[in-house]
FITI-882465 format. One record per atom (N, C-alpha, C): y, z, x. Coordinates in steps of 0.02 Angstrom, whole numbers. Layout:
// FITI-882465
<site north="Y" up="Z" east="X"/>
...
END
This chain:
// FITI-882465
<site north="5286" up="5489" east="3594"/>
<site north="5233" up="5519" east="3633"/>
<site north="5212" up="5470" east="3689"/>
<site north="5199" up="5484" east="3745"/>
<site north="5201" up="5447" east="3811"/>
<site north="5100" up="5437" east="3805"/>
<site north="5086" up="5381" east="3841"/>
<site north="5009" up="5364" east="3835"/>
<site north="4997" up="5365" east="3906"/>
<site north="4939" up="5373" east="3912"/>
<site north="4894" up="5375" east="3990"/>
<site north="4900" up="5296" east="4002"/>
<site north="4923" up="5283" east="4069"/>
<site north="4911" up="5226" east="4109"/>
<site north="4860" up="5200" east="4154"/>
<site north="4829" up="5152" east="4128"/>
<site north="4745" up="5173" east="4149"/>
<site north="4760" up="5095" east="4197"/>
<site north="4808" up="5055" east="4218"/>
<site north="4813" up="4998" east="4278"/>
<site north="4834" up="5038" east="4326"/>
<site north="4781" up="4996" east="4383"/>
<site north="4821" up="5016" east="4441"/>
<site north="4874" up="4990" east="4453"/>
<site north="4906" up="5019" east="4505"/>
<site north="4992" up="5014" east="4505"/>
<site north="4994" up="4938" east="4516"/>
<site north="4924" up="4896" east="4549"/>
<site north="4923" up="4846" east="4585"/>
<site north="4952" up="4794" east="4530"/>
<site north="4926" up="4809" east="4489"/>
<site north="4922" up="4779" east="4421"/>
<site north="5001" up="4755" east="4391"/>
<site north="5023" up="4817" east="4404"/>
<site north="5108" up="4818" east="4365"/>
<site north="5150" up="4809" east="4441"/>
<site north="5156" up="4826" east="4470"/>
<site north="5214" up="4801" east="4519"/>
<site north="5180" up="4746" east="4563"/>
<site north="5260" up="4702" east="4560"/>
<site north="5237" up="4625" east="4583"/>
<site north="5251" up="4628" east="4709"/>
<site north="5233" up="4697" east="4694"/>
<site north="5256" up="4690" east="4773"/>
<site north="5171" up="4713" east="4810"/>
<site north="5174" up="4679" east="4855"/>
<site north="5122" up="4667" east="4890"/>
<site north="5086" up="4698" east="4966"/>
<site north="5025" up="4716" east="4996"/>
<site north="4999" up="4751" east="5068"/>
<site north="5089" up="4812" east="5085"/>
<site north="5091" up="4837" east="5120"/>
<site north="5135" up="4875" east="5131"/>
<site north="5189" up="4889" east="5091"/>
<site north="5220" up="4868" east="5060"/>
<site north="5287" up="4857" east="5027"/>
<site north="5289" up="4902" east="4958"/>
<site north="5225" up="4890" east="4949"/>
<site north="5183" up="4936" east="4880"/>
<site north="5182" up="4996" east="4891"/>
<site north="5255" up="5038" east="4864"/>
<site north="5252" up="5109" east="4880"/>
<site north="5192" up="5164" east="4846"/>
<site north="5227" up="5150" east="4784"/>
<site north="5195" up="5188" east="4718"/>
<site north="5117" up="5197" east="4735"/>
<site north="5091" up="5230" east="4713"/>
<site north="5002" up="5260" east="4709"/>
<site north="4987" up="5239" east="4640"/>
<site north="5040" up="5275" east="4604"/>
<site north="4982" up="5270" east="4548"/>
<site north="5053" up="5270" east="4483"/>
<site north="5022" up="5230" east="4419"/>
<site north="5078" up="5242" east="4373"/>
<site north="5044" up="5297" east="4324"/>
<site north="5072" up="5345" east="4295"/>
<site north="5026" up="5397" east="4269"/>
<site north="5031" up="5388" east="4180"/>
<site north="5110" up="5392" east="4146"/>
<site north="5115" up="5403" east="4079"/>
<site north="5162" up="5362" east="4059"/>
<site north="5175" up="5331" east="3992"/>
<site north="5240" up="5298" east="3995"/>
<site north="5235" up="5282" east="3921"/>
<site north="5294" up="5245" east="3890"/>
<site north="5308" up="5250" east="3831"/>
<site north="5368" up="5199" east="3833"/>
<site north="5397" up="5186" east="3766"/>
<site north="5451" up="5107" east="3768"/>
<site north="5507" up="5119" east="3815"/>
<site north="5517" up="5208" east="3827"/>
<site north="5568" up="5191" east="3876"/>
<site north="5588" up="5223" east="3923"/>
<site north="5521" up="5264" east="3949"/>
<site north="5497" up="5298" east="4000"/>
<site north="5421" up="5266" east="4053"/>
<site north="5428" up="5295" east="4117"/>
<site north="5371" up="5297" east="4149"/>
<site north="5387" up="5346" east="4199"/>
<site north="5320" up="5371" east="4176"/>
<site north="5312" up="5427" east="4270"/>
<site north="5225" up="5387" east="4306"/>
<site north="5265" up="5387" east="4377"/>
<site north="5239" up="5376" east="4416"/>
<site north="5220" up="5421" east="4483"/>
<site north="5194" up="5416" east="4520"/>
<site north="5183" up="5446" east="4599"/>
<site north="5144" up="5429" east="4644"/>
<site north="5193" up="5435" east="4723"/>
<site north="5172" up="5448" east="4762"/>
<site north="5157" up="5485" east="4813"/>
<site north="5098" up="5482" east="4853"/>
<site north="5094" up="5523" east="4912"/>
<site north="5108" up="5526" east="4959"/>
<site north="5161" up="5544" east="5025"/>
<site north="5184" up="5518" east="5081"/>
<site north="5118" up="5533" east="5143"/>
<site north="5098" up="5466" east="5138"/>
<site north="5060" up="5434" east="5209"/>
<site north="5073" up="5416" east="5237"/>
<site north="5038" up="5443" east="5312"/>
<site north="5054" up="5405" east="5377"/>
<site north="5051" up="5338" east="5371"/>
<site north="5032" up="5305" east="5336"/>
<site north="5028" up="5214" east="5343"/>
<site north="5092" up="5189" east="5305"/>
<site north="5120" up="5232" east="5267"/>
<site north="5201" up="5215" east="5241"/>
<site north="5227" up="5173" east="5267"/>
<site north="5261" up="5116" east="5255"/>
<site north="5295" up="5057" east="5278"/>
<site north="5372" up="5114" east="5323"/>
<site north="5395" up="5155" east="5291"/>
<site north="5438" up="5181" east="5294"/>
<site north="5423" up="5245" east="5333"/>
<site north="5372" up="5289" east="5366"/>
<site north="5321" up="5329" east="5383"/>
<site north="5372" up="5328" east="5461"/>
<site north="5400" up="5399" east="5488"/>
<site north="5409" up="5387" east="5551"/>
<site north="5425" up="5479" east="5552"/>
<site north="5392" up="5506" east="5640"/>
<site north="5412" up="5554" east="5659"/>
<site north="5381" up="5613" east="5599"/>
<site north="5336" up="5600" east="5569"/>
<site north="5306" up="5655" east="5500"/>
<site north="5339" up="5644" east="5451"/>
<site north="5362" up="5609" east="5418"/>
<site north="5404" up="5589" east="5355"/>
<site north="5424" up="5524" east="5341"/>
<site north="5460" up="5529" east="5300"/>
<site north="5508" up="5445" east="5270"/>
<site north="5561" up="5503" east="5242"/>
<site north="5609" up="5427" east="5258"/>
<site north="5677" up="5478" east="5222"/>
<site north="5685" up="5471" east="5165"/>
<site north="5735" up="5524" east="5147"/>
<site north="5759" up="5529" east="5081"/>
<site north="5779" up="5461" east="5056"/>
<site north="5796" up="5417" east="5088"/>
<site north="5845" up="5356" east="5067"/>
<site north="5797" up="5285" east="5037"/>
<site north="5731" up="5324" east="5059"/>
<site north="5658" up="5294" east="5032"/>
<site north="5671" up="5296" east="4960"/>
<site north="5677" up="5355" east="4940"/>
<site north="5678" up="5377" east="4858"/>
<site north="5711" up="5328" east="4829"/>
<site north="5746" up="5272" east="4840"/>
<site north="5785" up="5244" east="4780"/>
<site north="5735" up="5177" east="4790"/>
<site north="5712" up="5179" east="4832"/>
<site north="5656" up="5098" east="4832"/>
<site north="5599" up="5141" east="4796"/>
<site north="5573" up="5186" east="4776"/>
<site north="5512" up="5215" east="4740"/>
<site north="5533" up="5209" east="4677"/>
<site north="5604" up="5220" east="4681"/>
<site north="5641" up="5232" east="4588"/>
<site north="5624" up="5160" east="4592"/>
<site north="5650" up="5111" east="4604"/>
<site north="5640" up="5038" east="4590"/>
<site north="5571" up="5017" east="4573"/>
<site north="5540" up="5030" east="4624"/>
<site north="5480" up="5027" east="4592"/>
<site north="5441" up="5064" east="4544"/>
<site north="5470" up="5116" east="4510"/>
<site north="5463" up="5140" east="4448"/>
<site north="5477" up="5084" east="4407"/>
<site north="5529" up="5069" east="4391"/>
<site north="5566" up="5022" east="4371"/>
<site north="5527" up="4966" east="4370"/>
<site north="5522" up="4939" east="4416"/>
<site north="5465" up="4878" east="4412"/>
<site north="5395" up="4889" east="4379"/>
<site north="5365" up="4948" east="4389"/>
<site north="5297" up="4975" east="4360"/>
<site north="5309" up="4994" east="4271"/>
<site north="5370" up="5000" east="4245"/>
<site north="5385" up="5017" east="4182"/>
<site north="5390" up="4944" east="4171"/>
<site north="5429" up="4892" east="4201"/>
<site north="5421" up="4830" east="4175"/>
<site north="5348" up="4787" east="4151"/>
<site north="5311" up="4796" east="4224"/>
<site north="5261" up="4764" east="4229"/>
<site north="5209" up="4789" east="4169"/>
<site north="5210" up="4854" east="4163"/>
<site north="5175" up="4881" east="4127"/>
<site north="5178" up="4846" east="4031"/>
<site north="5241" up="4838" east="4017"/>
<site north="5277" up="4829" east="3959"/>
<site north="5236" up="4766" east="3963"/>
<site north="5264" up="4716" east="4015"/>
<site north="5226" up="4662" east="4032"/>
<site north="5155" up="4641" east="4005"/>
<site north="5126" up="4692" east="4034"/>
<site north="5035" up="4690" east="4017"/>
<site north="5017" up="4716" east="3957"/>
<site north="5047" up="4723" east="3941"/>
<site north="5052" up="4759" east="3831"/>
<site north="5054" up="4685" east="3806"/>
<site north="5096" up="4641" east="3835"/>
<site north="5134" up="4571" east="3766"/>
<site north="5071" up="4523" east="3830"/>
<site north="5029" up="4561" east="3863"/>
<site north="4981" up="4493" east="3872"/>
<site north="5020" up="4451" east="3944"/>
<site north="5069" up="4458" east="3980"/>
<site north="5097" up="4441" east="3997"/>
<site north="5098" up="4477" east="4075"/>
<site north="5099" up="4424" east="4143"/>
<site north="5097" up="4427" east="4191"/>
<site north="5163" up="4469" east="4211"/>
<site north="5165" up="4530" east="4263"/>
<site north="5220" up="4552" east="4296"/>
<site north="5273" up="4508" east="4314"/>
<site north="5322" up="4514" east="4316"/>
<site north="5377" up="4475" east="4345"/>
<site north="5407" up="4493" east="4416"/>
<site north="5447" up="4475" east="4446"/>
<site north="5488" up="4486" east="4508"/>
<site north="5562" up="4497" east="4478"/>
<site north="5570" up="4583" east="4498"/>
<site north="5638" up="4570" east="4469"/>
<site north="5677" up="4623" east="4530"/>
<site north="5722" up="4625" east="4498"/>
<site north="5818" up="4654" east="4575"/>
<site north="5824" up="4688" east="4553"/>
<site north="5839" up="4748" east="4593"/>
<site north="5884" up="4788" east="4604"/>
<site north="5950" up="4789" east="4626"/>
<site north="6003" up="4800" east="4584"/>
<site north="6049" up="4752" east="4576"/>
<site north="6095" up="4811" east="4633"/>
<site north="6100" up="4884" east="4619"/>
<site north="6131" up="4926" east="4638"/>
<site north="6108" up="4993" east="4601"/>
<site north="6152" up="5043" east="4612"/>
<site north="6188" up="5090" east="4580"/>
<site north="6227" up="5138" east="4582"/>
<site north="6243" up="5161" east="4510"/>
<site north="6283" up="5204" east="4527"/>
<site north="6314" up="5268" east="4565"/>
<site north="6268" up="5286" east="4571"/>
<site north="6236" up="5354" east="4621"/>
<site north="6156" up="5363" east="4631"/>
<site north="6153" up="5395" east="4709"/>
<site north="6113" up="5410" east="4716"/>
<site north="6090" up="5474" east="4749"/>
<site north="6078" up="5546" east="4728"/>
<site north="6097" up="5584" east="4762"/>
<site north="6022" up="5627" east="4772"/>
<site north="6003" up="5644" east="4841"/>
<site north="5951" up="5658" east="4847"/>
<site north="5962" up="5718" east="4888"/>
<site north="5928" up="5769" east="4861"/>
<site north="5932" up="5841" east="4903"/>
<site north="5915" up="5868" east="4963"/>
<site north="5872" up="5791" east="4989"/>
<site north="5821" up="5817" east="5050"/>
<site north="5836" up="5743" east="5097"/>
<site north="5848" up="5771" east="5163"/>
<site north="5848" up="5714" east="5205"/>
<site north="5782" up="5665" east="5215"/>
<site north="5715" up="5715" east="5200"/>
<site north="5665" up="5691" east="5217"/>
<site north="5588" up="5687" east="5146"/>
<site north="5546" up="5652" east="5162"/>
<site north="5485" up="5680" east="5112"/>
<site north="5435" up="5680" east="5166"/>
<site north="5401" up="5755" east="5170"/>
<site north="5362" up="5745" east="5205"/>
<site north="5301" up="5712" east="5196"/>
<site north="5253" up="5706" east="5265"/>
<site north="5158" up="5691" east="5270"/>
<site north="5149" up="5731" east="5193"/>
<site north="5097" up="5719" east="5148"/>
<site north="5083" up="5760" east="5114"/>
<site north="5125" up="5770" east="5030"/>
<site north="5175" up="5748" east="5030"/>
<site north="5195" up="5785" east="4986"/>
<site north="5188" up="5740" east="4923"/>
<site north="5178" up="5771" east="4859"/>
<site north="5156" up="5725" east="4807"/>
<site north="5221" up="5723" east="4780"/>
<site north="5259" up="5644" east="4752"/>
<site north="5309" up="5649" east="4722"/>
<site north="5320" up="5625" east="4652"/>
<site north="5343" up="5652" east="4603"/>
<site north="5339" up="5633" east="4548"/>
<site north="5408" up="5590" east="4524"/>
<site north="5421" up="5498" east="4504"/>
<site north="5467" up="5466" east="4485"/>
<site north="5451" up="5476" east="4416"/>
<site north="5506" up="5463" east="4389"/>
<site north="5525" up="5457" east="4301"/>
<site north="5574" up="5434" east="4319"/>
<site north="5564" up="5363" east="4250"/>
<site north="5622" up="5322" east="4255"/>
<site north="5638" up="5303" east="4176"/>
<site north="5695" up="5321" east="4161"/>
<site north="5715" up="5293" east="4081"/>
<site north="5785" up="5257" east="4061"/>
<site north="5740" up="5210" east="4028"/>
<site north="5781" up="5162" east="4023"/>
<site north="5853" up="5184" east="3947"/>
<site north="5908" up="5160" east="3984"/>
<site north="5949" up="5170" east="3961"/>
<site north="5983" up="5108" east="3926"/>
<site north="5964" up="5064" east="3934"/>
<site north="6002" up="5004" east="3899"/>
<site north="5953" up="4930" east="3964"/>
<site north="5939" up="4889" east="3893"/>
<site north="5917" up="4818" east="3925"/>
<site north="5957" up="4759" east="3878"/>
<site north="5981" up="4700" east="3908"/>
<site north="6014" up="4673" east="3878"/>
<site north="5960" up="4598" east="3866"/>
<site north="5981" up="4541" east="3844"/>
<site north="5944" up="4492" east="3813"/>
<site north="5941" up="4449" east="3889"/>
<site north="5985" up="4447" east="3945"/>
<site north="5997" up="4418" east="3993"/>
<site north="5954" up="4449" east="4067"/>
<site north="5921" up="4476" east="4043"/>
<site north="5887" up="4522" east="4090"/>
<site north="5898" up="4592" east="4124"/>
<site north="5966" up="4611" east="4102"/>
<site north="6001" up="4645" east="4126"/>
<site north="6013" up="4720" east="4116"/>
<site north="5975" up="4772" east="4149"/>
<site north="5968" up="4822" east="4124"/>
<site north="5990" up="4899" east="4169"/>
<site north="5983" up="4967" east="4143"/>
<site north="5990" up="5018" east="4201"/>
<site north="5929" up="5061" east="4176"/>
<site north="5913" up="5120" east="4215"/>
<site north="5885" up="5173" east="4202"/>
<site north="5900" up="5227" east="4238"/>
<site north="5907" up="5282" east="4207"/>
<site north="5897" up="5343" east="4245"/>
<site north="5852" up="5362" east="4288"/>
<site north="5857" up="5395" east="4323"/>
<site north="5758" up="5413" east="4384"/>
<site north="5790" up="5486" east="4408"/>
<site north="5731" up="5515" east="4414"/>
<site north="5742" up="5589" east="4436"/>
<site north="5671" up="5557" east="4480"/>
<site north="5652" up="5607" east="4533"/>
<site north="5616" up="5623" east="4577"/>
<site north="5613" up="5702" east="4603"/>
<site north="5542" up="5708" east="4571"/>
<site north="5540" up="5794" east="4582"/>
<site north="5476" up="5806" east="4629"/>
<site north="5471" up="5850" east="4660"/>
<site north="5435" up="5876" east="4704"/>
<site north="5398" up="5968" east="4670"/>
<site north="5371" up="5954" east="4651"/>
<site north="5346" up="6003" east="4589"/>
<site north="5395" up="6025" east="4546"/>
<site north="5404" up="6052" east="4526"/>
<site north="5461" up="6090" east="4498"/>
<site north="5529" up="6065" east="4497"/>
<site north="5535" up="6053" east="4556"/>
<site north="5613" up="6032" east="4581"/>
<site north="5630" up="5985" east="4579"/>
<site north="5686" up="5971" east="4555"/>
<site north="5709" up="5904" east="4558"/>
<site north="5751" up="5884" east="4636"/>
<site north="5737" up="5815" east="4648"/>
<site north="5731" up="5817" east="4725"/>
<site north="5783" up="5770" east="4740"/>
<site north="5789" up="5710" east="4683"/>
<site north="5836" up="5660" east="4694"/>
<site north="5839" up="5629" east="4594"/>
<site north="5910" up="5589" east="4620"/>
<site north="5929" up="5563" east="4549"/>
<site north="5955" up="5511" east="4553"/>
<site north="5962" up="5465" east="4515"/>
<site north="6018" up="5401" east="4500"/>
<site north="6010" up="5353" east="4439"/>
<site north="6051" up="5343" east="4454"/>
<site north="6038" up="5269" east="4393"/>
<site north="6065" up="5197" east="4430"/>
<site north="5982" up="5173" east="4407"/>
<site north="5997" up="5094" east="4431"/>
<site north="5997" up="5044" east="4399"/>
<site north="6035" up="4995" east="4432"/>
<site north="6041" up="4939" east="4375"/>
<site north="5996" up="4899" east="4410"/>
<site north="5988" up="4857" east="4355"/>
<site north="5928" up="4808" east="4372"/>
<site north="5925" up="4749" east="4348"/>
<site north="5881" up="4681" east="4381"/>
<site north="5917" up="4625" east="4333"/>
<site north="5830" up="4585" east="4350"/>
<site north="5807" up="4551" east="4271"/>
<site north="5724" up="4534" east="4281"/>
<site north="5755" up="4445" east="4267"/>
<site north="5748" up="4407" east="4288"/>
<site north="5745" up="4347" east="4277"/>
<site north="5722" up="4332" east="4209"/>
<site north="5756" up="4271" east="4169"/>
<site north="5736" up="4242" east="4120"/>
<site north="5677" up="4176" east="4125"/>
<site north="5663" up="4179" east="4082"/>
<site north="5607" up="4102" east="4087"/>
<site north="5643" up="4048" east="4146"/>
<site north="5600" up="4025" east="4182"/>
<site north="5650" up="3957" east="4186"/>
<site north="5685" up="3970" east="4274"/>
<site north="5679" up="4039" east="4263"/>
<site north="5708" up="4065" east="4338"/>
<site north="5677" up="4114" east="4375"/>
<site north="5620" up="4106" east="4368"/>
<site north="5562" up="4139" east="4371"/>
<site north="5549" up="4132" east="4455"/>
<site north="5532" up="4214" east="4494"/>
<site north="5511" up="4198" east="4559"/>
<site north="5450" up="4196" east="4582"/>
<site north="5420" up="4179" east="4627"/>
<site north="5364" up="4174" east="4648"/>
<site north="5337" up="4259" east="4657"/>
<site north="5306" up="4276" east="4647"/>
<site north="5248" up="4337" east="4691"/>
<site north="5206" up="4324" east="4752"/>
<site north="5252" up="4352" east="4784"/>
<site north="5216" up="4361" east="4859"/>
<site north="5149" up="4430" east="4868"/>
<site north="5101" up="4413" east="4894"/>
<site north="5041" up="4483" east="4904"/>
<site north="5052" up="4480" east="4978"/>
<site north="5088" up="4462" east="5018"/>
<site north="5099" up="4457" east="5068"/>
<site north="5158" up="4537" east="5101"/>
<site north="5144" up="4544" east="5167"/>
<site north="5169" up="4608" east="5188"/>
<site north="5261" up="4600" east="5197"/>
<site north="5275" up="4536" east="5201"/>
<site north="5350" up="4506" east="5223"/>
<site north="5392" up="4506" east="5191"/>
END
């Protein structure tokens, strides 16, 4: 059963002033999170009434990071800085997301290894519809190799 996420997103993702897609993290569980955002004109990515579709896989990531961070703040424990390593596909139905539109990420994790090393599934739906998909791999640093957090826009 998935629980209400009562941090702001600020809280769980280690990215900082602009860069910070996500709005809000909403529900999540050991190996899920849904999250969303709203496409605003102040979007780092914001041009001509939209952001493109190709936005969607930096929102999945930051799902990804917001399911981490989150996990994070359960064991007492500060967000980390972690990669997006790749993936396997990414296939998105819409060239664009418009001004306005509320988008819903879900991201589930499919396998994490002891080395940091992990993937998840992500769908991105636009009510009803599913709008985009992939699975990404991802890789969180171990002790010891730990990166700084920038709150900075760069």
């Amino acid at each position: 059963m998935r629980t209400p996420i009562d941090l702001p997103i600020a809280d769980l993702v280690p990215h900082g002033g602009r860069m910070r897609l996500l709005d809000r993290a909403l529900e999540g569980d050991a190996e899920t999170l849904l999250a969303e955002v709203t496409v605003r004109e102040d979007s780092l990515f914001f041009v001509d009434g939209a952001v493109g579709g190709w936005v969607g896989i930096e929102y999945m990531a930051q799902a990804v990071a917001a399911w981490a961070g989150w996990h994070a703040r359960l064991r007492g424990e500060v967000p980390k800085v972690g990669f997006l390593l790749g993936t396997r596909r990414y296939e998105c139905q819409r060239p664009r997301f418009a001004l306005g539109e509320c988008l819903r990420i879900e991201v589930h994790r499919q396998f994490s290894a002891d080395n940091g090393l992990g993937q998840f599934d992500c769908t991105i739906t636009l009510g009803t519809q599913t709008v985009a998909t992939a699975a990404l791999t991802v890789f969180e640093p171990q002790a010891g190799h730990d990166v700084k957090r920038s709150d900075t826009d760069g």
